[in-house]
C-alpha positions as CSV (number, residue, x, y, z in Angstrom):
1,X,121.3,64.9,146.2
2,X,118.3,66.1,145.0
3,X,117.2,65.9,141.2
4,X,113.4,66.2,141.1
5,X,113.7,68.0,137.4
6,X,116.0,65.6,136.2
7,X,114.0,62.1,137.4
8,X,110.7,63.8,135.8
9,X,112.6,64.5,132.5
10,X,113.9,60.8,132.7
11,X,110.6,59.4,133.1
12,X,109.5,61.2,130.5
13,X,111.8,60.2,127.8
14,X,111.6,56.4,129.0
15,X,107.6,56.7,128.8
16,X,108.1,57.7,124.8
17,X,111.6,55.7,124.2
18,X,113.6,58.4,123.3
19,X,117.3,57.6,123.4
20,X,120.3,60.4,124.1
21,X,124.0,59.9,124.2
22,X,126.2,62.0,126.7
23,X,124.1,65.2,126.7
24,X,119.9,65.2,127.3
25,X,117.1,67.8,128.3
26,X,118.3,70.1,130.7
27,X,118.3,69.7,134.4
28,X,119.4,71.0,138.0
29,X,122.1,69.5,139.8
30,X,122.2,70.9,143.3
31,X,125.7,69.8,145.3
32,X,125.4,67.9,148.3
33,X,126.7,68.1,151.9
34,X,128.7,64.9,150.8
35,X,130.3,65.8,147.7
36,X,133.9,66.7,148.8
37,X,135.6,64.0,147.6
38,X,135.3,62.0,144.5
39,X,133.9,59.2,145.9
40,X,130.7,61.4,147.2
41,X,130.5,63.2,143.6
42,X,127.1,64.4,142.7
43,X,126.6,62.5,139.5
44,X,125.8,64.3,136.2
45,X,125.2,64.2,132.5
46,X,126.1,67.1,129.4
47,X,123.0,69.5,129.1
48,X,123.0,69.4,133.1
49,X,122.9,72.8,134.9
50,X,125.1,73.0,138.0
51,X,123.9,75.1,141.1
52,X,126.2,75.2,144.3
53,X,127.5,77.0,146.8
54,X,131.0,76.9,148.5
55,X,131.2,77.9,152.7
56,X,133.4,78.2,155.4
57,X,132.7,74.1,155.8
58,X,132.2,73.4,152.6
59,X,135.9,73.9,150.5
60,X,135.2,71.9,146.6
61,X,132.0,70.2,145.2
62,X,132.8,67.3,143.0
63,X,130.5,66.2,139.9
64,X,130.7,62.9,138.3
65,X,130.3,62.6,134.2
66,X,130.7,60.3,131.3
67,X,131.7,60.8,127.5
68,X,131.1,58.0,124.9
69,X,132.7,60.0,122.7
70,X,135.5,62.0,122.1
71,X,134.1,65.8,121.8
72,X,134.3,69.4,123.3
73,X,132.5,70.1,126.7
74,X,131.8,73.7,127.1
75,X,131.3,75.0,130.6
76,X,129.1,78.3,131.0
77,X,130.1,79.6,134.2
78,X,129.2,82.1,136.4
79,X,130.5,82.8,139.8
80,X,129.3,85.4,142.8
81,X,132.5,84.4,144.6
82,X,135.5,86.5,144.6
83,X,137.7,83.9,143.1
84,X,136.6,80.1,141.7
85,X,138.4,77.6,140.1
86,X,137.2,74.6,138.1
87,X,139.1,71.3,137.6
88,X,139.0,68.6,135.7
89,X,140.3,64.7,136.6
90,X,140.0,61.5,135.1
91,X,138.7,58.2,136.4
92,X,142.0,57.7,138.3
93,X,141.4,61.1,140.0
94,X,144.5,62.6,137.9
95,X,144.3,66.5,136.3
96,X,143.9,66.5,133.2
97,X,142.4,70.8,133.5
98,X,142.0,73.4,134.9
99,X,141.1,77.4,135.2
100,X,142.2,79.4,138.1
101,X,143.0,82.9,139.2
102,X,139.2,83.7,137.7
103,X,138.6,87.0,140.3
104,X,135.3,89.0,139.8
105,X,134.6,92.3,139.1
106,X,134.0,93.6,142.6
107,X,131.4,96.5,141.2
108,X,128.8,93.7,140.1
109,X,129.3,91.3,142.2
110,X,130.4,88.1,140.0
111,X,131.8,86.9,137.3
112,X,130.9,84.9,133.8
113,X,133.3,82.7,132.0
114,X,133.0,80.3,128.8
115,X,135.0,77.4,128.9
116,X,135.7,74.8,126.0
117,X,137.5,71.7,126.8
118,X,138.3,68.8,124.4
119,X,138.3,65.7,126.3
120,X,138.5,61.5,124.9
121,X,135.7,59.7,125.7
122,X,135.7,58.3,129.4
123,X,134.3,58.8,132.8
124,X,135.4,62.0,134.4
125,X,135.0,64.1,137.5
126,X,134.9,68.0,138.3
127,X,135.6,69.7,140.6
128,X,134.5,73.5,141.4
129,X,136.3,75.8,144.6
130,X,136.1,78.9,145.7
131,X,140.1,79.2,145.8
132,X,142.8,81.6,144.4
133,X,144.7,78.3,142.6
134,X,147.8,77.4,144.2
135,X,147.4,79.7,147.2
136,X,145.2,79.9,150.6
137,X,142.8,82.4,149.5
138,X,139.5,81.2,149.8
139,X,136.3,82.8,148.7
140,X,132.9,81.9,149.3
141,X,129.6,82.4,147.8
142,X,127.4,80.8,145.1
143,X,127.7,79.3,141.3
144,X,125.8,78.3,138.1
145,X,127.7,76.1,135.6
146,X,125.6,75.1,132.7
147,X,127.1,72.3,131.2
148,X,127.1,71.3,127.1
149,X,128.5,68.5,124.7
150,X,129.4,68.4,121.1
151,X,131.2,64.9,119.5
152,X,134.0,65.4,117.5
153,X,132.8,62.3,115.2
154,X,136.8,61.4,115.9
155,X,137.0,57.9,113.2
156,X,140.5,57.3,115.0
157,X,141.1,54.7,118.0
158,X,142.2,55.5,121.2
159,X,145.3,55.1,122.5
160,X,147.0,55.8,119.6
161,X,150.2,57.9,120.8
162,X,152.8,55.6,119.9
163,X,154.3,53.7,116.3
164,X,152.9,50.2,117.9
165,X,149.3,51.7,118.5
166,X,149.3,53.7,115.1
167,X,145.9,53.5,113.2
168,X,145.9,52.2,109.9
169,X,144.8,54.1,107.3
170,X,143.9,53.9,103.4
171,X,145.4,56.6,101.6
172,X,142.2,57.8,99.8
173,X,139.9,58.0,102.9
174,X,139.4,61.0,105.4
175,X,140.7,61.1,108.6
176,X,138.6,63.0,111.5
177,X,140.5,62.9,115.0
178,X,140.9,65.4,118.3
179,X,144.1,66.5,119.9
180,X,142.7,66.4,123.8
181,X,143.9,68.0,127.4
182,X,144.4,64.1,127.9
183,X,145.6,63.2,124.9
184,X,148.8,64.7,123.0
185,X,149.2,62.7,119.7
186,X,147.4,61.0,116.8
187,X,149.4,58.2,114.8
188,X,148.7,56.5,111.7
189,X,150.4,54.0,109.6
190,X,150.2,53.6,105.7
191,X,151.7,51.3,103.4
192,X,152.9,53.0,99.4
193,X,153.0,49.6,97.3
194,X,154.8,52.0,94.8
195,X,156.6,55.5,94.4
196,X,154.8,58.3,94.2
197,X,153.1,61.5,95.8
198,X,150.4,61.3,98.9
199,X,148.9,65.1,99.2
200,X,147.5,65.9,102.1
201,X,145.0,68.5,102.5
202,X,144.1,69.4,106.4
203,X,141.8,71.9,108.1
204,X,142.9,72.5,112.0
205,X,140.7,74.2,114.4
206,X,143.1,74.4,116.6
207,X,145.3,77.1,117.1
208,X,148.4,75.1,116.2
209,X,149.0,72.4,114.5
210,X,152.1,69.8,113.7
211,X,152.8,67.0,111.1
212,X,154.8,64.3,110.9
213,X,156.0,61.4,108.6
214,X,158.2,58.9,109.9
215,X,159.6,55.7,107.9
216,X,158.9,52.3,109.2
217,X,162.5,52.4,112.0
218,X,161.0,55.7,113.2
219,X,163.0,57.9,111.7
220,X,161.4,61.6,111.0
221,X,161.7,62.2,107.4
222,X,159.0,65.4,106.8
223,X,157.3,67.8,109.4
224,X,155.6,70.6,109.6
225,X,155.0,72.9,112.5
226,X,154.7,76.9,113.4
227,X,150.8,76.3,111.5
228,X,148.8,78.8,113.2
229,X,144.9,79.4,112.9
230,X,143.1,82.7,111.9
231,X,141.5,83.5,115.0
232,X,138.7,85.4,113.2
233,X,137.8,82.2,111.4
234,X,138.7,79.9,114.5
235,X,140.2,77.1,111.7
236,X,143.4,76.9,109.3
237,X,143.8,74.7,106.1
238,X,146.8,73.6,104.5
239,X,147.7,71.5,101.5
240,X,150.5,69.5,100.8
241,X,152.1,67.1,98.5
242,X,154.5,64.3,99.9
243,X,156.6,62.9,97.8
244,X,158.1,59.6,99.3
245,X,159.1,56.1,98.5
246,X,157.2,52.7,98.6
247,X,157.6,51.2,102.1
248,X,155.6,51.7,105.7
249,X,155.5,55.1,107.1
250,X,153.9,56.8,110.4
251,X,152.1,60.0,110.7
252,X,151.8,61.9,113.9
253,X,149.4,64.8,114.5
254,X,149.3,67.5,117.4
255,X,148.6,70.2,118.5
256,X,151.7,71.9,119.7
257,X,153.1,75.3,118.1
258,X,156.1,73.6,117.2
259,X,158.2,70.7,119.4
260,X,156.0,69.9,122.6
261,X,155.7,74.4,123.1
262,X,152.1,76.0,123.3
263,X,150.3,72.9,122.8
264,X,146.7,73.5,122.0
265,X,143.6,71.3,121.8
266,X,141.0,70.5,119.0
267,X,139.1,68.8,116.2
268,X,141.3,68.5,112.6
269,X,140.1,66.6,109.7
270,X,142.7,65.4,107.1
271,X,141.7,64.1,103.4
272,X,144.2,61.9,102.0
273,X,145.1,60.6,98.8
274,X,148.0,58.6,96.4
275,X,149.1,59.6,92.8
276,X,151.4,57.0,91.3
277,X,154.5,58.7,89.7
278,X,155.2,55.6,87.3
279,X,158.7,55.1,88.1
280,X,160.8,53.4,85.0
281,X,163.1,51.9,87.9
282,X,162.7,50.3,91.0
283,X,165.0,50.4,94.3
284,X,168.1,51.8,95.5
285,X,169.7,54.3,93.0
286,X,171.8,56.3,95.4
287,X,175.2,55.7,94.1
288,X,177.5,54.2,91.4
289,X,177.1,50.6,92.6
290,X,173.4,50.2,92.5
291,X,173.1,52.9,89.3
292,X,170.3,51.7,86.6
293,X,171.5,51.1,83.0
294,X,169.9,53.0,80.8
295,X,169.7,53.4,76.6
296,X,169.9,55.8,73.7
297,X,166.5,57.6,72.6
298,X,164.6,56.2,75.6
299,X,161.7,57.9,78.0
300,X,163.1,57.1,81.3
301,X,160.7,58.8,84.5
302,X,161.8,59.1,88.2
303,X,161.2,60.7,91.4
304,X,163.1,62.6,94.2
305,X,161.2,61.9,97.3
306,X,161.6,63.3,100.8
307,X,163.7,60.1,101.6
308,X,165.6,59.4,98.6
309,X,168.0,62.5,97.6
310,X,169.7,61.1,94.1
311,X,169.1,59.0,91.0
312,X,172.0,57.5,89.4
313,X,171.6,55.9,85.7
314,X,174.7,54.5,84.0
315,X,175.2,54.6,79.9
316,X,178.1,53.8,77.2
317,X,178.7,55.6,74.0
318,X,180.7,53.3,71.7
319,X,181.4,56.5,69.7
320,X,182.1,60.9,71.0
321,X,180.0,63.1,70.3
322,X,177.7,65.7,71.5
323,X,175.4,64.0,73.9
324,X,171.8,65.6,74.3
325,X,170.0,65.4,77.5
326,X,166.4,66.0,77.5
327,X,165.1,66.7,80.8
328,X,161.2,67.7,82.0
329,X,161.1,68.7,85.6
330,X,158.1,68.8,88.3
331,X,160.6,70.0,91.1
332,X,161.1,73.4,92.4
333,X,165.1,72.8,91.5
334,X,166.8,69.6,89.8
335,X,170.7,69.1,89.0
336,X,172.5,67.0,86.7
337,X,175.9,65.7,87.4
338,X,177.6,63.7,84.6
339,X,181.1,61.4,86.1
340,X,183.4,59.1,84.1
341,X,184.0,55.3,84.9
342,X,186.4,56.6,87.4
343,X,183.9,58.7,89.4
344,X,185.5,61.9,88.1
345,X,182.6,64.4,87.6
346,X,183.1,65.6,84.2
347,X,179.7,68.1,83.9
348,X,176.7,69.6,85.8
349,X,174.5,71.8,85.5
350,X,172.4,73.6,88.5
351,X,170.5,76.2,89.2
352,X,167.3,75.1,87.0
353,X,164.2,76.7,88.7
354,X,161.1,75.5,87.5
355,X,158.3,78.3,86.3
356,X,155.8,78.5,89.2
357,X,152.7,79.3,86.9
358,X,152.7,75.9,85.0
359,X,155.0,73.9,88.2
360,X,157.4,72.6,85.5
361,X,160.6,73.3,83.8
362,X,162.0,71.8,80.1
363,X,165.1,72.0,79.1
364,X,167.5,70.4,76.6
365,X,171.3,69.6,77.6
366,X,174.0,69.6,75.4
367,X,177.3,67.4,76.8
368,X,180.1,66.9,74.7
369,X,181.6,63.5,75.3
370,X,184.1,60.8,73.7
371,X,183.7,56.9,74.2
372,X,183.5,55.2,77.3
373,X,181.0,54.9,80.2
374,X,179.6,57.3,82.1
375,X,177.0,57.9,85.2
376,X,174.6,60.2,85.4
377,X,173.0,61.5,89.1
378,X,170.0,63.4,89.2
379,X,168.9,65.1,92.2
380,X,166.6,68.1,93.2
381,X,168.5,70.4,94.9
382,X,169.3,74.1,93.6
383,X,173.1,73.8,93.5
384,X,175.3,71.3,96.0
385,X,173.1,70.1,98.2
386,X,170.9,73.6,99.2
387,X,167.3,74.0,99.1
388,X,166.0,70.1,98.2
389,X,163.1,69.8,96.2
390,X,161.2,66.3,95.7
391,X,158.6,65.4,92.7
392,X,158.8,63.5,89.5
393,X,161.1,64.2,86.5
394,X,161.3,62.5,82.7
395,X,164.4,62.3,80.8
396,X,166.4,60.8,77.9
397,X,169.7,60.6,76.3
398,X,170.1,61.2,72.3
399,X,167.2,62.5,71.1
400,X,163.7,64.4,72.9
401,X,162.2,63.0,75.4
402,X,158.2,62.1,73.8
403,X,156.3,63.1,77.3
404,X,154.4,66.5,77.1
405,X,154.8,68.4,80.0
406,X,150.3,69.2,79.4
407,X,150.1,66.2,79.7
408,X,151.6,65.4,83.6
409,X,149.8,67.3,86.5
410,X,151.3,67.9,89.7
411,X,148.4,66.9,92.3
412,X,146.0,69.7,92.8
413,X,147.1,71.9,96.0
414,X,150.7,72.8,95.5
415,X,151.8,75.4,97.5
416,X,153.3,78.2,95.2
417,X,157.1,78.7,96.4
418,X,158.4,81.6,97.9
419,X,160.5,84.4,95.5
420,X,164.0,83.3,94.5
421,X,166.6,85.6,93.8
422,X,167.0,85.2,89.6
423,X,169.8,83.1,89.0
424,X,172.1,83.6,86.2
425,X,171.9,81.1,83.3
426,X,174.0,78.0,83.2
427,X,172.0,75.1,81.7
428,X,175.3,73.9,79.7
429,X,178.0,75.7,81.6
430,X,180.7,73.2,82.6
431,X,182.5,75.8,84.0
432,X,180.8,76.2,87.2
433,X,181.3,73.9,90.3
434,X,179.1,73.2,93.3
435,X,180.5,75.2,95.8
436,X,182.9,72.5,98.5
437,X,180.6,71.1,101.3
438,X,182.5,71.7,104.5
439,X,181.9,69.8,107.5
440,X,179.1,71.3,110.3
441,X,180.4,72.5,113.2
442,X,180.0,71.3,116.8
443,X,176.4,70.8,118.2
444,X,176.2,72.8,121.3
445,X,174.0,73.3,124.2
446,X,172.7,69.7,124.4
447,X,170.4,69.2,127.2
448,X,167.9,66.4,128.5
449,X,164.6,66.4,129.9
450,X,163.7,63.2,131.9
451,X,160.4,61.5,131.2
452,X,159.0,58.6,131.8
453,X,161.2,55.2,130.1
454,X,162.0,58.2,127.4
455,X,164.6,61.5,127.3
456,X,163.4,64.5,125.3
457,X,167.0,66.3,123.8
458,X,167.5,69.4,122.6
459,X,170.4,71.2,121.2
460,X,170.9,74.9,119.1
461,X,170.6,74.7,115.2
462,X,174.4,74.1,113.8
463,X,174.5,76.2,110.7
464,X,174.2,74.3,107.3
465,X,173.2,71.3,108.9
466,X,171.1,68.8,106.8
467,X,170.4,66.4,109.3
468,X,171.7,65.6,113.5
469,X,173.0,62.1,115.1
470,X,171.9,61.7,118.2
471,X,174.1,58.4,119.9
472,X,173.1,56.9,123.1
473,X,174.2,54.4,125.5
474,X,173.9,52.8,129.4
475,X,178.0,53.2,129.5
476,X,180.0,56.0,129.6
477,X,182.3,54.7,126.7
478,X,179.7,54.1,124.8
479,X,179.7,50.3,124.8
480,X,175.9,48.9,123.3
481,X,175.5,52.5,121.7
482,X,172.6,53.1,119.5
483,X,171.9,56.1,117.5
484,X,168.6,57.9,115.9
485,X,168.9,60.8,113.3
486,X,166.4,64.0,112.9
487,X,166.5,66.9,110.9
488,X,164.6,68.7,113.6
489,X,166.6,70.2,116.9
490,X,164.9,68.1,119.6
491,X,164.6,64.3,119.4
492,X,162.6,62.4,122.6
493,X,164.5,58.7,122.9
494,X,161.4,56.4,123.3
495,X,161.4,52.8,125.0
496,X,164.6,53.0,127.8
497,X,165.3,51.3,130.5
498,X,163.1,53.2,133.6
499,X,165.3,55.2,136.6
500,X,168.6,54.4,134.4
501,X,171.2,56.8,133.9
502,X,172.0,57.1,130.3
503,X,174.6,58.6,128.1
504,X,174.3,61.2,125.1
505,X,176.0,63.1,122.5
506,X,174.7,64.8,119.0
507,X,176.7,65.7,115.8
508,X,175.5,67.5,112.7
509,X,175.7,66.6,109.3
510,X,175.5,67.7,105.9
511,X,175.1,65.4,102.4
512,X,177.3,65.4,99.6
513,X,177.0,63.6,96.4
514,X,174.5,60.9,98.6
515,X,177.0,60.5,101.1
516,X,176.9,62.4,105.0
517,X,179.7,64.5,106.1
518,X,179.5,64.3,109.9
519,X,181.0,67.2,112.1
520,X,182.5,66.3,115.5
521,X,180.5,65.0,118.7
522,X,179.2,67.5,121.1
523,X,179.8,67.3,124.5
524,X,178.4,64.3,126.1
525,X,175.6,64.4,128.8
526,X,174.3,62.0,131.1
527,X,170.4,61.6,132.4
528,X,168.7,59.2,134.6
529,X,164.6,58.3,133.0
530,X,161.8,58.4,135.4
């Protein structure tokens, strides 16, 4: 192979100790009569111009080039063939891209294409043919392919696709990554030492985008997907706020349009960030047994998170009376349920939407009650259990709470919600009565894709459904069964056994008053893993 430009550029540089990374002053690269296979690949470097020619004798020309970084490498083509297809394989010699059915336009003769692909750093080969992909047509003639390089400045580590490769993070600190051809996800792990909110703010440029947050057993708890660019602008940004509990949680990022459909491949850069709520109580709250005590003419403050639906607070009046409740709510929605010591609920009230100019609602209750001891269960929800809504709240019982709503900001970047229909007033109506919570119905068309050690499920939305169950086991009665929940219709069981035949079935479920009302199994199916 001949490079006479390229070894004079290359002694020049040396001569005045310039350094370059994967791209340098532009050269020729002419193929070679030995260049049909990988192992004869004319070697090449990002800035390099590529001038070939396919024949009757001469079917692909293979190039040879190296990233030491993760970037975009655009491909200026142009083609005087009647068809030409480029390809793209990593260092094992595996597709990772391609382009194909690119015909001319037979009144000029040839044909010009730009091509952008994302790729992780690495070594990499590419191929360029004269072929109709997928068919015998073969066309010959020449080609120019001037070759370019721009890093991603990615500050994530590679491979990170799974929980037990995840990249720590430090909520506070940027994150600048790449969804590749050769690379599907981004994970990251963070640690909340306390409750409280984690707002993300992300620009994408690529033309879909999908978050995740998982807890530390893998469960998905929060996604996002269906985030489409502008096209004019080539970039979408997005802002959210995240309400969760302390513990250890994953984020994945892609690039898909939503599940693993219309993936699509570029840079994204997510700021992150932590604002404590200041939580009066620590722990599980969920239900009567684990409810916190609280006392008369006290500030209390909580938080619904995405992970924890209720609060339950227990109190005893020595004396009746008319009880006040004082409430300030930072949720789109909150309810408050009052029961007896016999878990008979007693009062509610529902329906309380905050005002989306100020992101905040205050209201004072009025609950006439006689002696004994009560529990109290606050939750987010609009009535029942529709239409959750996490973020912080501050109550009291007796007199006004002392916080001052001016005082509390909701972390810049709240997304304004959507128009509600105008509920009717019913701050202290005991009258009405969440509406009963049937069970789901039957999940139906479950179905399996077999992958490697893994089996991707999917199954049609069930109506109502807060949540699905997805059991699975080596036995056909089950025996060793494990099971996995999602709120999303599709669920990929990681880590089985390879070529083993495996056993499935999915129910949906709703919650009531913190507890899950399953519906009935669906069919079970059966799939053997790669």
């Amino acid at each position: 192979m001949k490079r006479i430009c390229w070894m004079l550029a290359l002694v020049s540089m040396l001569c005045i100790g310039i350094s370059w990374p994967d791209s340098v002053s532009a050269a020729v690269v002419s193929d070679s009569a030995s260049d049909n296979t990988t192992a004869g690949a004319n070697k090449m470097v990002m800035g390099d111009t590529l001038r070939g020619s396919i024949t009757e004798n001469d079917d692909l020309d293979y190039y040879r080039f190296e990233l030491s970084s993760a970037g975009c490498v655009t491909l200026n083509m142009t083609s005087y063939m009647k068809y030409y297809c480029i390809v793209i394989l990593d260092s094992e010699g595996k597709e990772v891209w391609c382009t194909d059915e690119n015909e001319w336009t037979e009144s000029v003769g040839y044909r010009r294409d730009t091509c952008n692909v994302y790729l992780e750093k690495g070594e990499y080969y590419m191929q360029i043919n004269g072929y109709w992909y997928g068919t015998n047509r073969k066309s010959t003639g020449t080609y120019e392919c001037v070759t370019s390089f721009l890093s991603s400045g990615v500050n994530n580590v590679e491979s990170d696709n799974s929980f037990d490769t995840a990249n720590e993070i430090v909520l506070g600190n940027t994150i600048t990554g790449q969804i590749s051809e050769n690379d599907d996800y981004d994970t990251f792990r963070f640690e909340l030492a306390e409750v409280g909110c984690v707002p993300l703010r992300i620009t994408s440029y690529m033309q879909y985008y999908c978050i995740g947050i998982f807890d530390s057993d893998g469960k998905e708890i929060w996604y996002t997907d269906r985030n489409e660019w502008t096209e004019s602008v080539g970039y979408r940004s997005d802002a959210y706020n995240l309400y969760l509990e302390k513990g250890t949680y994953y984020m994945q990022i892609n690039g898909y349009r939503y599940s693993d459909f219309n993936k699509s491949t570029g840079k994204y850069v997510v700021n992150t960030g932590f604002v404590s709520s200041g939580v009066t109580f620590d722990g599980d709250d969920n239900s009567f047994a684990t409810a916190k005590s609280i006392a008369w003419k006290k500030d209390y403050t909580g938080q619904i998170s995405i992970n924890d639906d209720f609060d339950t607070y227990m109190f005893t009046l020595s004396s009746g009376g008319n009880l006040p409740i004082n409430i300030t709510s930072y949720m789109k929605y909150y309810c408050i349920r009052v029961f007896d010591s016999n878990g008979k609920e007693i009062w509610d009230t529902t329906r309380n939407e905050w005002n989306p100019n100020v992101n905040y609602r205050k209201d004072i209750h009025t609950v006439a009650l006689s002696a004994g001891t009560y529990y109290m269960q606050i939750n987010g929800y609009r009535y029942s259990d529709y239409d959750k809504s996490p973020g912080k709240y501050v109550f009291s019982i007796g007199a006004e709470a002392a916080a001052n709503p001016g005082t509390t900001k909701d972390p810049a970047g709240t997304k304004k919600p959507g128009t509600t229909e105008k509920p009717k007033t019913t701050n202290n109506s005991s009258s009405e009565k969440p509406a009963v919570v049937k069970k789901p119905g039957t999940v139906k068309s479950v179905s399996a894709a077999k992958q490697r050690r893994a089996l991707k499920v999917k199954w049609k939305k069930v109506s109502g459904a807060a949540g699905y169950q997805i059991c699975y086991s080596t036995s056909a009665k089950f025996k060793g069964k494990k099971t996995v929940t999602t709120a999303r219709t599709t669920y990929t069981l990681k880590k089985l056994k390879a070529k083993k035949q495996y056993y499935v079935k999915v129910r949906a479920y709703k919650v009531k008053d913190g507890k899950k009302l399953y519906g009935k199994y669906s069919k079970v199916i059966k799939k053997k893993t790669k």
